[in-house]
C-alpha positions as CSV (number, residue, x, y, z in Angstrom):
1,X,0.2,-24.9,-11.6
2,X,-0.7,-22.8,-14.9
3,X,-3.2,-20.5,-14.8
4,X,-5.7,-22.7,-16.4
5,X,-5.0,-25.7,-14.0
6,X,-6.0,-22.9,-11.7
7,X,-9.1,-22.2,-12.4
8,X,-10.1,-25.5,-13.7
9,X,-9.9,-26.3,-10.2
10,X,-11.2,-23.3,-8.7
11,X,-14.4,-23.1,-10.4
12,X,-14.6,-26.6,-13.1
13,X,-14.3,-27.8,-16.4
14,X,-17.1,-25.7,-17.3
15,X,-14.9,-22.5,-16.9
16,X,-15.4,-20.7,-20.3
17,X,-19.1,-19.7,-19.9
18,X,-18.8,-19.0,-15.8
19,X,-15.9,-16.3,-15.6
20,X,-18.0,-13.7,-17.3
21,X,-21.0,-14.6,-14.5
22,X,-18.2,-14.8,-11.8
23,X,-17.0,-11.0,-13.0
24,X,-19.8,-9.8,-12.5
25,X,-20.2,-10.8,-9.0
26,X,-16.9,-10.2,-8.2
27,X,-17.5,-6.2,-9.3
28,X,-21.2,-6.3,-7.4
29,X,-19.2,-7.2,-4.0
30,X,-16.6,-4.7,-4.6
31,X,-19.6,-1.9,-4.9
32,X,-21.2,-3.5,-2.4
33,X,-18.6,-3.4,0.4
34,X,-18.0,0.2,-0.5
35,X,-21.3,1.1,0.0
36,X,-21.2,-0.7,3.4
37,X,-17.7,1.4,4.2
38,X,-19.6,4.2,4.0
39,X,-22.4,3.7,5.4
40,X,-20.6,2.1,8.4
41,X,-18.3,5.5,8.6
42,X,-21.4,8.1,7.8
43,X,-23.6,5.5,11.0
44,X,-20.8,6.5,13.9
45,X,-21.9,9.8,14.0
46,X,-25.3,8.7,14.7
47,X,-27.1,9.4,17.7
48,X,-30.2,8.0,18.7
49,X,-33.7,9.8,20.2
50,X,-37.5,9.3,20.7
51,X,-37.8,12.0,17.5
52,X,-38.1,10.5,14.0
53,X,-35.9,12.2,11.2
54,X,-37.0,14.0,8.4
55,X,-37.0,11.8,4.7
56,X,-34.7,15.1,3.4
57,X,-32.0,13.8,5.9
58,X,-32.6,10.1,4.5
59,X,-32.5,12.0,0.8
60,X,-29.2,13.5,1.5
61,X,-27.5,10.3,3.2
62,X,-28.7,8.5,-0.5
63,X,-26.9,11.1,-2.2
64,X,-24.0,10.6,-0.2
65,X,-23.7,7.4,-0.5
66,X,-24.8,7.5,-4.5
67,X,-21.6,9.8,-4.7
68,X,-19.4,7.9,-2.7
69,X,-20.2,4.9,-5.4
70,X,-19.1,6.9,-8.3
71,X,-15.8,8.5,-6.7
């Protein structure tokens, strides 16, 4: 199978002017997942009480994380 035959079948004859929409999704996931790595590894620290945290703790996670993204 060439790689054309390959994605004819993967996404259709109408190839040409999906790819560049099917890039883009493809680099959204890959920011996405790393955003969920980290957030899963920066969440197992965690710890749970009756005491609400403070939005500069939330401001520093988003940082965090913002850096993280562009690492």
């Amino acid at each position: 199978m060439t790689p054309k035959e390959f994605v004819v079948e993967l996404i259709g004859e109408e190839w040409e002017g999906t790819l560049p929409s099917l890039l883009v999704h493809i680099q959204r996931s890959l920011e996405d997942a790393h955003r969920y790595r980290t957030v899963r590894d920066f969440a197992k620290k965690l710890t749970f009480n009756e005491h609400p945290r403070e939005r500069s703790e939330f401001d520093a996670f988003d940082d965090l994380v913002d850096a993280q993204g562009n690492g």
